[in-house]
N, C-alpha and C positions, 0 to 999 in steps of 0.2 A: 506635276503635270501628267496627264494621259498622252497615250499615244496618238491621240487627236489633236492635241492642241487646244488653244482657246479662242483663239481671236484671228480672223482672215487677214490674209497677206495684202499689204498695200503695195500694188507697181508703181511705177518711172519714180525711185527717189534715187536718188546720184549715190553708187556706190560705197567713196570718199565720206558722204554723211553717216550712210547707216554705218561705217566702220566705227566711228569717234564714237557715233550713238552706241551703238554697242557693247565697244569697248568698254565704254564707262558703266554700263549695266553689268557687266559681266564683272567689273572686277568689284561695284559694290557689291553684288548677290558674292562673289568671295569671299569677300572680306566680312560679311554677314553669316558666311555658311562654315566658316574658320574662327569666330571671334570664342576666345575664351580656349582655344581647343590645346593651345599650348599652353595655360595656366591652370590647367588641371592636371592632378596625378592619379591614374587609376578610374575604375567606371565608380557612378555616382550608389552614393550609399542608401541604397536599396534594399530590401530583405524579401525572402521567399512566402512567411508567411504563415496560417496554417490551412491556407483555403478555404479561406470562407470572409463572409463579408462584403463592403461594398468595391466594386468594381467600375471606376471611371474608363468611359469607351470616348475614343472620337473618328470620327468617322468621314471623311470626302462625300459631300452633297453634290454628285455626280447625277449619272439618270434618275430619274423619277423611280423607275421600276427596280435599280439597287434601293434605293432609302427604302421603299417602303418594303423590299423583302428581309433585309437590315433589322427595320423595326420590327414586325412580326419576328423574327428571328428573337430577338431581344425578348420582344413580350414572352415569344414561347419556353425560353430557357428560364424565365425567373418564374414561370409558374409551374416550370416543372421538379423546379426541388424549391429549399429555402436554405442553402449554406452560401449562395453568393447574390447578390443583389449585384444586375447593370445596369449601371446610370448612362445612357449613349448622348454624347452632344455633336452634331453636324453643323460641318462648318461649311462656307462655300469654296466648289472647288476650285476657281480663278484664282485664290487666296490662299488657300492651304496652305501651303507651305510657308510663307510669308508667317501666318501665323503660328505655325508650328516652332517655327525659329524664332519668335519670340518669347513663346512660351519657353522652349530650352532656355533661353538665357534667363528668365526671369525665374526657371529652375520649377517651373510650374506645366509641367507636363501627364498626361495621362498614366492609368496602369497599363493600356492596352491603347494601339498607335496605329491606323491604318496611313499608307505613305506608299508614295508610286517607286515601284520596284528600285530604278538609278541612284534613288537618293539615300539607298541604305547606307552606305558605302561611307558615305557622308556622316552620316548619323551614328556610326560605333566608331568613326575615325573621333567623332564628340564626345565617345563613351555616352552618348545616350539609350544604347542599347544592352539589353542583357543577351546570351547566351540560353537558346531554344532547349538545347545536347539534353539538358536534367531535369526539365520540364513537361517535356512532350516524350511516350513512348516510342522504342525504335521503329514499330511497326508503322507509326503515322510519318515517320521522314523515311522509313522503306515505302510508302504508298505514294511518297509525290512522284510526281512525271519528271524525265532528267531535264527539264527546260524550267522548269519550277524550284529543282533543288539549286539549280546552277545558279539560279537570281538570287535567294536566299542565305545564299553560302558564301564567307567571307572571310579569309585566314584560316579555311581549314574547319571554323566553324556555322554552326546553321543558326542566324539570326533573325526568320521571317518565315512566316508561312503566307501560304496565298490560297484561296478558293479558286480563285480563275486564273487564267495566261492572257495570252494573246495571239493572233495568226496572220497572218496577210499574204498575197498572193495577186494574181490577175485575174478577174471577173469577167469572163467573154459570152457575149450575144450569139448564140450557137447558131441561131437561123441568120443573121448577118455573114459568122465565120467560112459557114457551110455555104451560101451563096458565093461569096467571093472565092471559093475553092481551096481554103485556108485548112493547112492542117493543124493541128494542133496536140499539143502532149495532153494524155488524157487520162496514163497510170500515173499515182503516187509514184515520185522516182526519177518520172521525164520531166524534161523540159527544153526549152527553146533554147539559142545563143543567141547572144544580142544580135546578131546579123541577122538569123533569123525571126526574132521578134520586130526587127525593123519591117523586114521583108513583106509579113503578114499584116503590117499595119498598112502600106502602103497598099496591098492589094485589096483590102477593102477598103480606103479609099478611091482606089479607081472604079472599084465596082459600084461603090455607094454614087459617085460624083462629088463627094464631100469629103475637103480635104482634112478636117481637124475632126477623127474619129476615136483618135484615144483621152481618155481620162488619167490625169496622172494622180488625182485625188486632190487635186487643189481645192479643193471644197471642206476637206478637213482644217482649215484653218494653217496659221504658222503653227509656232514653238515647238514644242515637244515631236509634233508629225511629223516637222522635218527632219529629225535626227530617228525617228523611228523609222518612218517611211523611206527615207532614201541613204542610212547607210547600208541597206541589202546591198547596194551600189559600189558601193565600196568595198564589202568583205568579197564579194563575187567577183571582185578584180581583182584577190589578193590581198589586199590591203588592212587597216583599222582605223578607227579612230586614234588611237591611241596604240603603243606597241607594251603587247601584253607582258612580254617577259620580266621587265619590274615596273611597267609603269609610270616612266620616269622622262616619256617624250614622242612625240607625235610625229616628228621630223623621219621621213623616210618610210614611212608607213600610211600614214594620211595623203602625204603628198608626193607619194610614190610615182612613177610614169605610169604605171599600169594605171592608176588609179584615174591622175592628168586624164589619161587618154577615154579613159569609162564614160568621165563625163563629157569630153567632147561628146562621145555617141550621146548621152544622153541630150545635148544639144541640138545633134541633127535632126532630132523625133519632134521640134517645138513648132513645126512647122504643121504635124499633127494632130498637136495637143489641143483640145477645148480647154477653154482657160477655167469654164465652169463652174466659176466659183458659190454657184447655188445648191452645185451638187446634184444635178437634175440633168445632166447629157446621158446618162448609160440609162438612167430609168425611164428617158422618153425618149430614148432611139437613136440621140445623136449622135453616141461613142456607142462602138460596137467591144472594145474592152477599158476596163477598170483597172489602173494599180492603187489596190485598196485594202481595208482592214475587215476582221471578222465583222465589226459592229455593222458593215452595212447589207451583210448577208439578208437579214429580214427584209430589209426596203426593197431589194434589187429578186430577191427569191420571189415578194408580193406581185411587182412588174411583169417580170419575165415566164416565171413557171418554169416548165420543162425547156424553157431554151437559155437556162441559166447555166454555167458552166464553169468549175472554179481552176485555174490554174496555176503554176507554180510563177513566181518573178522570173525573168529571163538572167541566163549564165553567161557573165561576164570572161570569163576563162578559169575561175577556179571553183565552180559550181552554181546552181540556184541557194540563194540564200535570202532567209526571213529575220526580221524582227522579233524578240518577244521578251516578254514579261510583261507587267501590267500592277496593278495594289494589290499591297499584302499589309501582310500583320504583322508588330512586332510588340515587345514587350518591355517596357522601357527600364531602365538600372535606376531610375528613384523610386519605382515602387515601392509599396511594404505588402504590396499585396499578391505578388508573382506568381504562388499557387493558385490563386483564385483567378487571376485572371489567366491562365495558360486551362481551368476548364471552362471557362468560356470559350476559347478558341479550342480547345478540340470539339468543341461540341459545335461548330461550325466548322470544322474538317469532316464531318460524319457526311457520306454519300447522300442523304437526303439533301442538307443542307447546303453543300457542294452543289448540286444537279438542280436546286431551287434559284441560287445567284447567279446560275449559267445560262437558265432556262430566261432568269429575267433581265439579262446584258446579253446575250447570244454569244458571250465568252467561251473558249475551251475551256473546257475543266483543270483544275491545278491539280488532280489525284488520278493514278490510273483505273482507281476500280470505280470511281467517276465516270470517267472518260469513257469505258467500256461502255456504261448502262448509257449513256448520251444516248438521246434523239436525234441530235446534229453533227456530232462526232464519233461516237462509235465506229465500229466496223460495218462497211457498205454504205452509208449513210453520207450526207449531204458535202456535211465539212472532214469528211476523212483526211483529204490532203493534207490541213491543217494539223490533226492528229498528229499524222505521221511525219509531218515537216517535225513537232513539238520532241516528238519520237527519237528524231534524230538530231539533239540539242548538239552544237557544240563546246558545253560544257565553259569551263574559266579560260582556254587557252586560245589560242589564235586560232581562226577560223580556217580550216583545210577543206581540200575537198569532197569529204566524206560526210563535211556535215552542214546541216543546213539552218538550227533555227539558234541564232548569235543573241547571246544577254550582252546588253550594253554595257560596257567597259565598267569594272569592277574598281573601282578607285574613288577617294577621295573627290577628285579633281573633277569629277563628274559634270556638277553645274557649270563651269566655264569651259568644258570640252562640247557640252552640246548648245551651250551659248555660241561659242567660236564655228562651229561647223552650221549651226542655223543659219547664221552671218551669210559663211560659205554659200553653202547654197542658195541662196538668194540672190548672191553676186552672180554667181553661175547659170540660174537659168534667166537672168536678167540682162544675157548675153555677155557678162564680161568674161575675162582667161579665166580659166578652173586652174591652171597654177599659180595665178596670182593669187585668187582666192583661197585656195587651199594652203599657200604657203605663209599669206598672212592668218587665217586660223592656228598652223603650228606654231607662228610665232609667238601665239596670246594663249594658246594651251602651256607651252614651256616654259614662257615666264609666270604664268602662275606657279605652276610646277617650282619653278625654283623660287619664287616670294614664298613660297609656304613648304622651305627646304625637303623637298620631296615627298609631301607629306608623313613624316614619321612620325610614330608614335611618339609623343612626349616618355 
């Protein structure tokens, strides 16, 4: 899943149902995304290769504008030598994954794997993965961005590259802001506190006459958005999904006070909120701010022009923090073809190539001498913020306040951690308790946790 999601949120269902419903979704996608992983010993017998030959790609049939740069990408690499032939097959991306996990069990998987950043984790916990380390030059994992390495990296080793990231922030109407007498943080670096951000929303409100002026991005759909989107929520209060030091439970960290109380504030703002689920209140005037993702930079930049204004998500008390990562590459352990297909993939790490899938998703770049040349991200330039949010990754460990742009929880356990905190939130701004909520999330994170004894390696 993207950090968008797929499919729009349904209101008033009785909390009680969606829990059962859930539950039971979350723990089949476990027990699907765990099957076989303790009856294997060792990653799958693969070989390196001697580079050359044919090369099976699959690929997430996502935007229009990825596939077909994708494809020319493909076309242009096999006519520019003849030691590798790519075969690319695109699947849709509702279902990705779905099929991806079937193909691992039926042991019929790709040379080369594109797969949304969370689920790596998942993925070499199956030994479906090979190791990047002897395949790719040091200079090309010296070039990625540290928000980039930090999603790919996994026991210490690098199992994924990516072309793009991901960014998000708040989107504000600068000729609304600037009426209502609102100030606003405006270097990379500042930012609001959530008292403050309340503050400013309210006062354009009164100025506008119109009470529900912010967007919370509800127009992004459920799934995946909501654990992307709103645990900035959570690490800005201290907090995690998940407590990083092994891994092993969610208890007191997820469902922390600070965290409890994050969301009540975020509660008090629904009175605010355009419910907006078309997506269409910041670009026709009715929210004067967005908490949103890079992807709608172009729509909202087309709208507004020079009274577009990108800002950082408001500091809950332990700094502003963002979301990130997004699809990358890996290179699966049944291959026989592993040299061949690791030049395929650096030949889509080269700064053209890079700056071509970013220009056609309006993604940051996943490399820094990318990043530099950017139109939209560079220095001075439109989405700097986001840069420099990316700039300052917080890396595998708990999120402090020094840093701001958090890879989702490095574990196994992935899929039913953002299954269970989806749940959450849902409960949450559907007005029920966020410690209720939250504390039945922990408990369906933990018990997976221990049904699948910590996830250890076989």
């Amino acid at each position: 899943m993207s950090p968008t999601g797929e499919t729009r949120r349904t209101p008033n269902r009785t909390p009680r149902t969606r829990r059962r419903t859930t539950t039971a979704v979350a723990a089949a996608a476990a027990l699907a995304l765990t099957a076989g992983a303790c009856s294997s010993s060792g990653s799958e017998a693969g070989s390196a290769g001697d580079g050359t030959g044919k090369v099976t790609v699959w690929f997430h049939s996502g935007q229009g504008s990825e596939r077909e740069t994708l494809q020319r990408q493909v076309k242009e690499f096999n006519a520019s030598q003849k030691d590798v032939k790519v075969e690319l097959t695109l699947l849709p991306e509702g279902s990705y994954n779905d099929q991806v996990q079937a193909a691992s069990a039926a042991g019929d998987l790709p040379d080369l794997l594109d797969f949304d950043g969370p689920f790596l984790y998942n993925y070499v916990y199956k030994q479906k993965l090979t190791p990047l380390d002897d395949l790719v030059p040091d200079d090309v994992e010296k070039n990625l961005t540290e928000a980039s390495k930090a999603q790919g990296t996994y026991d210490g080793k690098l199992y994924s590259l990516a072309t793009f990231d991901s960014g998000m922030g708040i989107y504000g109407n600068k000729k609304m802001l600037d009426a209502a007498g609102v100030d606003y943080p405006e270097k990379p670096g500042d930012s609001w506190t959530a008292d403050e951000f309340a503050a400013a929303v309210k006062k354009v409100a009164a100025e506008t006459g119109r009470e529900k002026v912010l967007d919370l991005g509800l127009g992004n759909g459920k799934g995946e958005w909501f654990t992307y989107g709103y645990s900035p929520v959570i690490w800005s209060a201290g907090g995690d999904l998940i407590d990083r030091k092994d891994y092993a439970s969610a208890d007191g960290t997820l469902n922390s006070p600070k965290v409890v109380d994050a969301f009540r504030t975020v509660q008090d703002w629904k009175k605010n909120i355009d419910p907006d689920t078309d997506a269409s209140g910041f670009v026709e005037g009715r929210t004067a701010l967005s908490w949103n993702g890079h992807w709608q930079y172009p729509t909202f930049s087309e709208a507004l022009g020079d009274d577009l204004v990108v800002l950082p998500l408001p500091d809950f008390g332990n700094g502003t923090k963002t979301g990130q990562g997004s699809w990358n590459w890996g290179i699966t352990s049944s291959s026989d073809n592993q040299k061949a297909a690791a030049k395929f993939l650096l030949y889509l790490m080269q700064d053209e190539q890079v700056l071509a899938m970013s220009e056609a998703n309006g993604a940051p770049p996943a490399t820094s001498s990318a990043m530099e040349k950017s139109k939209l991200y560079g220095p001075g330039k439109p989405l700097e913020r986001f840069a420099a949010q990316l700039d300052a990754s917080c890396g595998t460990g708990q999120p402090t306040p020094d840093c701001i742009a958090v890879p989702r929880p490095l574990t196994p356990a992935y899929p039913v951690i953002t299954s269970a905190f989806q749940q959450a939130w849902e409960d949450i701004y559907d007005g029920g308790d966020p410690k209720a909520a939250l504390d039945d999330a922990v408990e369906e994170i933990d018990q997976d946790i221990e049904d699948n004894h910590g996830y250890e390696q076989p």
